[in-house]
N, C-alpha and C positions, 0 to 999 in steps of 0.2 A: 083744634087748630089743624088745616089741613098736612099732608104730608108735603105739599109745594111750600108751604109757607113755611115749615122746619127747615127745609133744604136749605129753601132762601139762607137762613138765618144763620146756619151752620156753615156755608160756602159763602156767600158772597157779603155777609158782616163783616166777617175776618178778612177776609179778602179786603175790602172796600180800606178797613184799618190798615192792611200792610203795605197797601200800592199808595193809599193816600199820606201816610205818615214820610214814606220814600220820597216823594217828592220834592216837600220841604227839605228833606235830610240831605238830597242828591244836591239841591243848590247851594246847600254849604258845603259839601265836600268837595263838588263844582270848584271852589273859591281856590282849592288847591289841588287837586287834579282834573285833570280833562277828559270831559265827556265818555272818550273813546274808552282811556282809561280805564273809569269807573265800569265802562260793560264787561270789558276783559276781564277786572276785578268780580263783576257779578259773575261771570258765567265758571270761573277758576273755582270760586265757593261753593261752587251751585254744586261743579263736576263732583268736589270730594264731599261733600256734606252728605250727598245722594247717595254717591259709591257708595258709601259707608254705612248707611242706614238702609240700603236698601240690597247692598252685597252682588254687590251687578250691573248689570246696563242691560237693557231692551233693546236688539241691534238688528235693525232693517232698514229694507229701500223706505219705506212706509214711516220708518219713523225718523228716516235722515230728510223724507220731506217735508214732516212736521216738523222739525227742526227748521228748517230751510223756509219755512215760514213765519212761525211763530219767534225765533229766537234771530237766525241769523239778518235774514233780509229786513225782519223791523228795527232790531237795533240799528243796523248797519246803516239806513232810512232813517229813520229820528235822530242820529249823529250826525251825519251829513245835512241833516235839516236843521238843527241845533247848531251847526259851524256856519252855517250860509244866513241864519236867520238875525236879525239885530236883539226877538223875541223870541229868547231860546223856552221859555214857559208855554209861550200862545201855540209851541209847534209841540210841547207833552202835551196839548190839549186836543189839539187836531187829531192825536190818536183816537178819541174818543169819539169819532164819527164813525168807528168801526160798526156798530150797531145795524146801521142803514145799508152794507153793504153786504153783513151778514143775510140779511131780513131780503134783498135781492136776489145774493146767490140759489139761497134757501128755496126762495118762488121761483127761480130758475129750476132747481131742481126736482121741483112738484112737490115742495112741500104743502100743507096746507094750516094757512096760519088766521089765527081768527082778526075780524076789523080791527077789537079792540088793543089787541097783540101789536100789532101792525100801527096804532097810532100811538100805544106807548113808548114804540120804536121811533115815530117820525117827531112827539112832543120833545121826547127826551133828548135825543141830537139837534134838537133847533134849540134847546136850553143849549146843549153846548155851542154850539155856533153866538148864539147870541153873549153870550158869556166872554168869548172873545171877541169883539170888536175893536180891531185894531185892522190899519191899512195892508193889503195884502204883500207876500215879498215871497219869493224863491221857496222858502226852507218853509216856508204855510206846505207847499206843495207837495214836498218829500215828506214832511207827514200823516199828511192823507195819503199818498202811496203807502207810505206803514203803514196806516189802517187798513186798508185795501188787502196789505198782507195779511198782516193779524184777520184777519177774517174770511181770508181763504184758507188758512190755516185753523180756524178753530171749527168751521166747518168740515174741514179736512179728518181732522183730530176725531169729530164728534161719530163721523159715520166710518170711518175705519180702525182707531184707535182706540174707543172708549170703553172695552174690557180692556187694554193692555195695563201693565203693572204700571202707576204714574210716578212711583220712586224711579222705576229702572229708568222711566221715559225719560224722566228729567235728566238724569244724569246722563245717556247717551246725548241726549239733546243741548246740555252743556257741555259736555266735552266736546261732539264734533263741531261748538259754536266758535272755541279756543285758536285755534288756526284762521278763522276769517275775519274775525275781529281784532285779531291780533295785525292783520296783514294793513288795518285803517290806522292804525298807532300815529303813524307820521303825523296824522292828518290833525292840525293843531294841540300838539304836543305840549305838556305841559306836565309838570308832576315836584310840589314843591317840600319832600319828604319829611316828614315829621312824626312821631307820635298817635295826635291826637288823628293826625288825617289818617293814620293805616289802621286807628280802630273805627272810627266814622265810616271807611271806606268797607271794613268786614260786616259789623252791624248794619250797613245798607245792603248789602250783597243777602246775608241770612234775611231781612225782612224783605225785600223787592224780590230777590231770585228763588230765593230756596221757600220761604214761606208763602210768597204771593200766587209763584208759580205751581205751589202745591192745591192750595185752595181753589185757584183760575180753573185749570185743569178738571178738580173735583165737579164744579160748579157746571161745566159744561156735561161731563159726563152725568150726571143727576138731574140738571133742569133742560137741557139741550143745549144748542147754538144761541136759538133766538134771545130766551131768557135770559142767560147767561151774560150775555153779551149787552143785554138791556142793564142787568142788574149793577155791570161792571160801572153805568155811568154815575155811580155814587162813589165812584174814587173820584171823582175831580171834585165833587159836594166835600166829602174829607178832605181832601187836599187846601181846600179854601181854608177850612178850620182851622186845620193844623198848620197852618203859614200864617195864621192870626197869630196862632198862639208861640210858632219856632221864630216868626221870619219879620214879628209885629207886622205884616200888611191884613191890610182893611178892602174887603171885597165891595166895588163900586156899584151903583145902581145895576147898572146892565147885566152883570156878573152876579147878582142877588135876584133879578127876573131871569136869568139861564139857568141857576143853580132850582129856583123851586119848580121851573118848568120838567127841569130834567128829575127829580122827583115826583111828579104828575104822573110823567114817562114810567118811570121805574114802577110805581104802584100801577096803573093801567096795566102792564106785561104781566106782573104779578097775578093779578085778577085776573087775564085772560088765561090761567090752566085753572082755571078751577072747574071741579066737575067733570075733569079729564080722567 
């Protein structure tokens, strides 16, 4: 087995399990806090789980602007797009055109990426595109700008941050995320306090923030931007699953030809490092 194909398996499995299971999880928590909420809540776990494990923080310009990317400005974007949109799911999906933007900058920046690379990039985001097919509206929009961000940022991440320590990274990256997210609260506000919703709300925070965000991270530093970013598009393939199975819905035609396109995608990028 090659040494890409372990990575894969090590980073973006786990991965693919912790972003895609949060999904499902986020809409039921959704039920009883609000959006904005919930990120406040990820990013508060994220700060102290990381402190903690990792005895620190990673404190730079460099990494307030991976921060500034990856954490603040895409939340901040899929919230605002999530409040404005009637289809607050079809816009956590829109995140996943990130791939096509990365695969952009990248060629902007002289990388050199093979055909095959390059069309498991372009197979795999037209499964996600296809997979939503629903009429366009506002908050579609805001999260393609998250994506946009997310992918300036993990580009970012990749060529200037990928020796940095990712425990410290996270946790300054959560912490300085605390103040700006906090400052959207207003912004349909809701919080219907219970129990069951403040452990729902912590167990989402440790699997999306603290675990998702560890493996993401890993995944980019070990396989690159391009790869990384391809492999990610198997959280919305789990996500399908695991909303069969948390949320009883049933993935429609269109959504069943995005989901194995976007698998197509992800094996094609896979196959393009080999022999690298």
């Amino acid at each position: 087995m090659q040494r890409d194909t372990i990575t894969f398996f090590k980073w973006i499995i786990p991965l693919s399990l912790a972003w895609g299971i949060a999904y499902p999880l986020t809409k039921v928590v959704t039920f009883s806090v609000s959006p904005i909420l919930v990120s406040v809540a990820r990013v508060i776990v994220g700060t102290l789980f990381f402190y903690f494990l990792g005895r620190g923080f990673s404190i730079g310009i460099k990494q307030f602007v991976n921060a500034l990317f990856n954490v603040i400005i895409l939340l901040a974007l899929v919230n605002v797009g999530i409040y404005l949109s009637p289809s607050p799911g079809l816009v956590a999906t829109m995140i996943y055109t990130q791939p096509i933007f990365v695969l952009v900058i990248e060629l902007i920046l002289g990388s050199k990426i093979s055909l095959r690379g390059m069309s498991g990039v372009v197979i795999g985001v037209l499964g996600v595109l296809i997979s939503a097919t629903l009429s366009f509206n506002i908050g579609l929009l805001f999260g393609i700008m998250g994506s946009l961000s997310w992918a300036i940022g993990t580009v970012y991440y990749y060529r200037n941050l990928s020796k940095d320590n990712v425990i410290k990274l996270n946790a300054f990256m959560s912490l300085i995320s605390i103040p700006f997210l906090s400052s959207l609260t207003p912004l349909d506000y809701y919080f219907d306090f219970n129990v069951t919703s403040v452990v729902l709300l912590i167990i989402l925070a440790l699997i999306a923030q603290v675990a998702g965000f560890y493996f993401w991270f890993n995944a980019v530093r070990d396989l690159g931007s391009v790869s990384a970013s391809t492999g990610s598009l198997l959280v919305p393939v789990i996500a399908y699953l695991t909303s069969i199975l948390i949320l009883k819905v049933v993935p429609n035609v269109p959504e069943i030809i995005g989901l194995i396109l976007i698998l197509v995608g992800v094996y094609l990028s896979l196959n393009s490092r080999k022999g690298k």
